[in-house]
N, C-alpha and C positions, 0 to 999 in steps of 0.2 A: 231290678236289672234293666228293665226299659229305661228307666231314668239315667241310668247308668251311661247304657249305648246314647239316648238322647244328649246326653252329654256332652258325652266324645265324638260326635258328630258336629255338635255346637263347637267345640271347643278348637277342634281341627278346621272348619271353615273359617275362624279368626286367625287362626295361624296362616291357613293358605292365602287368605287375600293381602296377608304382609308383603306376599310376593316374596318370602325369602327360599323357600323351595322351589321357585322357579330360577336360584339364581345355580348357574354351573357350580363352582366352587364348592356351593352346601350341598350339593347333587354326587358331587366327585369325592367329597367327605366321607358321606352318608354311605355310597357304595364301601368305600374302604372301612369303614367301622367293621361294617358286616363280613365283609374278609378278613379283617383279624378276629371276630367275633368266632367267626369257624374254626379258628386256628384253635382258639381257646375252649369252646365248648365240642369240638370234637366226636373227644372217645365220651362225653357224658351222651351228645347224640346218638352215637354207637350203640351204647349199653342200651338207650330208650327204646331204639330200634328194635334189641334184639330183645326187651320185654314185651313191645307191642305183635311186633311179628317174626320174633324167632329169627332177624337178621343177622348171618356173620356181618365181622368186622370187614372183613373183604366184600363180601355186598353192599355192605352200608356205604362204605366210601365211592365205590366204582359205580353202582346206581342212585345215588343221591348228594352226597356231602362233595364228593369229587366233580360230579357234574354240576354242582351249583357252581362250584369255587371255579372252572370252565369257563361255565356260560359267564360268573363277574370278570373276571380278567377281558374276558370278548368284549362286555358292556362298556367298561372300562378305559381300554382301550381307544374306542372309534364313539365314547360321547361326544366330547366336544366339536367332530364333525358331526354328525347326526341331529344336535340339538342347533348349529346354528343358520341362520336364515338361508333359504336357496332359490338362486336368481332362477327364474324361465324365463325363455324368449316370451318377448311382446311383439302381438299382432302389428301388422303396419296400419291398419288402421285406428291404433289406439296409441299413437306418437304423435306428440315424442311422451313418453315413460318407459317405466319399466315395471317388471313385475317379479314381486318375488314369493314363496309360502316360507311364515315361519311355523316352526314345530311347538303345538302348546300345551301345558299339562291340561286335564278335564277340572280337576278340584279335588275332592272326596274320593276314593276309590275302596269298593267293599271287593276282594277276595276271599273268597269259599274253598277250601281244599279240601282233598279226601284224603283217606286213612291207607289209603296204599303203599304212595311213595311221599308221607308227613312230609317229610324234610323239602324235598326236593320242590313238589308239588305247590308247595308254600311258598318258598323263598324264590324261587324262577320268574312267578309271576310279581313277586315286589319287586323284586330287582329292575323289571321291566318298569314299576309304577313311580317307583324312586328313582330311574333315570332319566322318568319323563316329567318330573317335577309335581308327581302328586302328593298328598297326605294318605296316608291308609288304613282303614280297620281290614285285619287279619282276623279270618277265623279258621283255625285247624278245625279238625274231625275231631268228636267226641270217642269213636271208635280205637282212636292212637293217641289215650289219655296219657303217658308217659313222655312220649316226643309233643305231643301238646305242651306239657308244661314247662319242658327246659325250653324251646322255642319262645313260651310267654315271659320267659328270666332271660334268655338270650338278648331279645328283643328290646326288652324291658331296661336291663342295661346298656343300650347302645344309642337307645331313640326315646322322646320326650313322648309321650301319649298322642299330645297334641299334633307332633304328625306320624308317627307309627305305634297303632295300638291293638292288641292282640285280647279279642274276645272269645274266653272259653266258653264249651256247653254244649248241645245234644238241640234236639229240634226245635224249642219251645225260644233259646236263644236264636237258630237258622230264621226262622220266623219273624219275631222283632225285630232280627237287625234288615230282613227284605223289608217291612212295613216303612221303615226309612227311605228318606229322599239320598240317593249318591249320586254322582258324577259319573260312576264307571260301575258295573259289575263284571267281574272276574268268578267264574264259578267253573271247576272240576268234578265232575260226578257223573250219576247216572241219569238217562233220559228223563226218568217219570217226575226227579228234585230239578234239574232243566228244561221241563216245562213251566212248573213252580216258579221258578225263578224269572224265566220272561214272562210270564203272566202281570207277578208283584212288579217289574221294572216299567213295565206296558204304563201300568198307571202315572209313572213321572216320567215317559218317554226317555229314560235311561238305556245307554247305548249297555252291549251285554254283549259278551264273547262266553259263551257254552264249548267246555271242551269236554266231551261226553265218547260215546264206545261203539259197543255193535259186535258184529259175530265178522271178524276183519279172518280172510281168508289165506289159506297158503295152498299154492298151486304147484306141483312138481313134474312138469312132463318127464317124457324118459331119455330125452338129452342131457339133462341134470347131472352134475357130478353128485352123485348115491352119497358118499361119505361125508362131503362136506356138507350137502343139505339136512341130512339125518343130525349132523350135531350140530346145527345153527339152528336145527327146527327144535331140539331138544333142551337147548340155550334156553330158546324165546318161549319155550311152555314151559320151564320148571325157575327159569327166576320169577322169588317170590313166591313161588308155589302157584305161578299161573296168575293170581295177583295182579294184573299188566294190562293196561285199556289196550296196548298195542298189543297185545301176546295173539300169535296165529290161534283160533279160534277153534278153527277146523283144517283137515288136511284135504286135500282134492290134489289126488295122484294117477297117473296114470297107469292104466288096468296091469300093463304088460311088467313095470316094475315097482306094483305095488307092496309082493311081498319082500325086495328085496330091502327094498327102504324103510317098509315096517321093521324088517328084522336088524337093521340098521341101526334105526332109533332105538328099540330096545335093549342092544349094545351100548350106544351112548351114554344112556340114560343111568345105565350102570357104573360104567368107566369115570359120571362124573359126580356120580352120588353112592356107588358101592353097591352092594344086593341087595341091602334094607333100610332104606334111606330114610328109615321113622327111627335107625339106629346112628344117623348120621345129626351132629350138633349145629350144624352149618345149614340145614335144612330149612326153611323158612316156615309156619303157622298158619292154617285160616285165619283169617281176623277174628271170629265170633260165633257164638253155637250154631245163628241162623244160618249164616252163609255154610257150614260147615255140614249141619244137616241138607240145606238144599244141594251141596254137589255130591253126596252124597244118594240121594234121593233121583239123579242125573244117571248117575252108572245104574241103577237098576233095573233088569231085565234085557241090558246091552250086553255083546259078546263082547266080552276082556280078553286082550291080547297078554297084555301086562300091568302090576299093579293092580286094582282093586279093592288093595286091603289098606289099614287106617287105625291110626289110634286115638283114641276119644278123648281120654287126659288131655293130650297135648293139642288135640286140633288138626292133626296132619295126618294126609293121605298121600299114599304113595301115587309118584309122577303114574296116569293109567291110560292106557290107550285102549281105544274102542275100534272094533272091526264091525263091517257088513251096520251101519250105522244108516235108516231112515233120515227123509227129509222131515217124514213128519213125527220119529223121536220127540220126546220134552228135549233130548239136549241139543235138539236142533232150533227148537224154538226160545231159548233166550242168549244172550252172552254168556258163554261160562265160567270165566272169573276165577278158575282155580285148575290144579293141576291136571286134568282130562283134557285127552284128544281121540275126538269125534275121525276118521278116516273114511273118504268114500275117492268113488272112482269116473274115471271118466276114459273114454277112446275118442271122442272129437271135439274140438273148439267149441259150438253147439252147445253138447252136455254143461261146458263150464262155463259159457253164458247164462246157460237157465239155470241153473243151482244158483251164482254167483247172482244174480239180476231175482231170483224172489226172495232177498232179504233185503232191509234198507240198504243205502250207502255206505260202506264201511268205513272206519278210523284208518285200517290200514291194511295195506294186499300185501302177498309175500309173492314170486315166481320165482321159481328155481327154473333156470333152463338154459341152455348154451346157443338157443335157434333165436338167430337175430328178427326173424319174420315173426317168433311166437311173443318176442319182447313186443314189440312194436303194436300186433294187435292188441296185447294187452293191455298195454297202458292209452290206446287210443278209445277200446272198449269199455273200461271199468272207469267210474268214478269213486273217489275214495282218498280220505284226507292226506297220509301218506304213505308211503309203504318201501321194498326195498327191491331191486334184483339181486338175485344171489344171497339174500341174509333176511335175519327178523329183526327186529325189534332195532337196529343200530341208528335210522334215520335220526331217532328223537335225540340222540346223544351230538349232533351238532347243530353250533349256533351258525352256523348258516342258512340252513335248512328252517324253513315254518312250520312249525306244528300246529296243527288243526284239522278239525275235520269238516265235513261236509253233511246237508240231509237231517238226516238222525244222528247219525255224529258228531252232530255240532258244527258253529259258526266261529269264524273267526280264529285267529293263529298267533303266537308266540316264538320266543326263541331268538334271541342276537337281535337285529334292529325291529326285526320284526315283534318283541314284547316293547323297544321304549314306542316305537307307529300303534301299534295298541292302546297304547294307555297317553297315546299324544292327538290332537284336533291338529290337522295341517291347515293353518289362517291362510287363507290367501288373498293376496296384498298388491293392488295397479295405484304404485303411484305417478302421478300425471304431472306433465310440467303445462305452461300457461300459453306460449304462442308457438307454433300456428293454431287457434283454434279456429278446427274445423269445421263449418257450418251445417255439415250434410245431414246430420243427424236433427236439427233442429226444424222446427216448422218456420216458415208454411214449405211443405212439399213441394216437387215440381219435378216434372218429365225429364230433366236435366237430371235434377239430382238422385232422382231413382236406378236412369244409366250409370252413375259414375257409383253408389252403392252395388249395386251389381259386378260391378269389378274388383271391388274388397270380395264381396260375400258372395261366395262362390266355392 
């Protein structure tokens, strides 16, 4: 298998310095393959989804296949402005010229996805590498063996190896292909594999965007409209089954309409999955025994409001909410990554500085509230890659918007121009014409010429 990756590593760096993937046309191609490629593999993506994690067909499309097919038409769209040379002013002491940055692919690009959202997760970030003119080794999740392998036939017939090549496998592949020299690493996951991953990049000074998690909070004062927060909070923890780097984490509500909201969600929670949602087909799956045991292992010894209960065959736990929940709970001290919400309280600003300020930086903040003073400190107070007023989880669904995080959360952002700026080097370029050459800059120095510098450089 190393020989293998070795390879296709060689074999892509002869193709990229053809310079024929730096050309638009093969860029604007390449994107369009891939959107009739969606068209056609589909419902096979569908079905993958809903063997690796229990997706309906209305999930799969609305969080993954739909939002790829989105964010290409955006890319699409605004490349060939994006991708061509852009004039900035020149200095007056650097005339007469001009100056301009062109946008440039890196070469090589290794993406790492995870097994959460396979599809989406994968193809967002090529779509960015492929409309800034790179070559790419892709590598799915070993954990989303099914959507892995129609992704490696999708791919497979659309794109030559040489410049889009999809390597299966589990850690032992993760590994070999970091011990490689790339151009770009693109990695999705969790902190402890993004450390890993800057570590291995450190040694060839490889630039690295880490889009990683954290315990991303949601805030609800009691100006909040009760009903709509309760089912956009109920949205953002039960798609996927919680499943979601952006899913609100935990809730921090306010003491006075704590219970009203509580009893809120758990209405929703109903209304949008029925009484027994382990009897509902649409319901989504833990990924794996591990993860399954450890949240699992979260709820115990926590007061349950709702849910609690679980079926082991299938992997799924019902959406559970947690009351009178510790700071120093287990489920307060990692991300929890599956259907559980943690609820604690607050009566002043204060409280929800200090809660919010001893965890890392988070992926992403949620505030429900109608007080324009309480928006405003918020967002001046907290740092935090993105987040929403008034909603969860929706920011990531446009390509306007950057997605990334901060801290522990990770470096670096995607999404609309901001994936081809990712996976592009901005050249920057003073071409200079011949007369007047100016002398000032030249030796020998002189009291004169120090005055009239001083009038530029200033």
């Amino acid at each position: 298998m190393k020989r293998d990756i070795t390879q296709i590593i060689r074999m892509q760096r002869t193709f990229y310095e053809t310079g024929v993937t730096k050309q638009y046309r093969f860029r604007m191609k390449a994107l369009e393959r891939l959107e009739h490629a969606l068209e056609v593999y589909e419902e096979e993506l569908k079905q993958a989804l809903k063997e690796d994690l229990n997706k309906s067909p209305s999930e799969s499309y609305m969080a993954e296949i739909g939002l790829t097919k989105s964010e290409l038409s955006y890319v699409k769209k605004h490349l060939h402005k994006w991708s061509t040379p852009r004039k900035v002013p020149t200095p007056m002491a650097q005339l007469p010229g001009e100056s301009f940055i062109i946008p440039e692919s890196y070469g090589v690009a290794l993406i790492m996805a995870p097994w959460n959202y396979p599809v989406l997760l994968c193809l967002e970030p090529l779509i960015g590498a492929v409309a800034a003119g790179n070559c790419v080794v892709l590598k799915p999740s070993a954990y989303a063996p099914a959507t892995s392998a129609i992704l490696k036939r999708m791919l497979k017939d659309i794109y030559p190896e040489k410049f889009v090549a999809v390597v299966e496998g589990g850690r032992e592949e993760n590994v070999m292909l970091l011990e490689q020299r790339f151009d770009y690493i693109f990695f999705t996951g969790g902190v402890s594999v993004g450390r890993m991953v800057l570590e291995k990049a450190a040694k060839h000074l490889t630039p690295v965007t880490l889009e990683l998690g954290g315990k991303s909070p949601c805030v609800v004062d009691k100006t909040a409209n009760i009903e709509i927060a309760a089912r956009r909070i109920a949205f953002g923890k039960i798609m996927n089954a919680g499943q979601t780097c952006v899913a609100p984490d935990y809730l921090l509500v306010h003491k006075d309409i704590k219970e009203e909201l509580v009893g809120c969600i758990c209405n929703e929670l109903v209304q949008m999955l029925g009484e027994n949602p382990l009897e509902n087909s649409d319901y989504p799956k833990i990924i794996n025994q591990k993860h399954f045991e450890r949240l699992l292992h979260l709820i115990e010894g926590e007061k349950v409001v709702t849910g609690g209960h679980f079926k082991a065959e299938t992997r799924q736990i019902v959406p559970t909410v947690l009351d009178e929940v510790s700071l120093d709970s287990p489920i307060m001290q990692e991300e929890i990554f599956g259907p559980i919400l943690p609820v604690l309280t607050f009566q002043a600003k204060e409280e929800i500085q200090e809660i919010i300020s001893s965890f890392e930086k988070p992926l992403a903040f949620y505030l429900f509230t109608e007080d324009k003073e309480m928006e405003e400190w918020a967002l001046r107070t907290f740092s935090f890659g993105g987040g929403c007023i008034n909603d969860t989880i929706m920011h990531l669904a446009s390509s306007y918007l950057s997605f990334g995080g901060v801290g522990y959360s990770g470096m670096g952002g995607y999404h609309g121009k901001e994936s081809f700026e990712t996976f592009s080097h901005r050249k920057s370029v003073l071409k200079r014409g011949h007369h007047p050459d100016v002398t000032l800059r030249y030796h020998p120095y002189t009291a004169a010429k120090d005055k009239i510098v001083r009038l530029f450089l200033k």
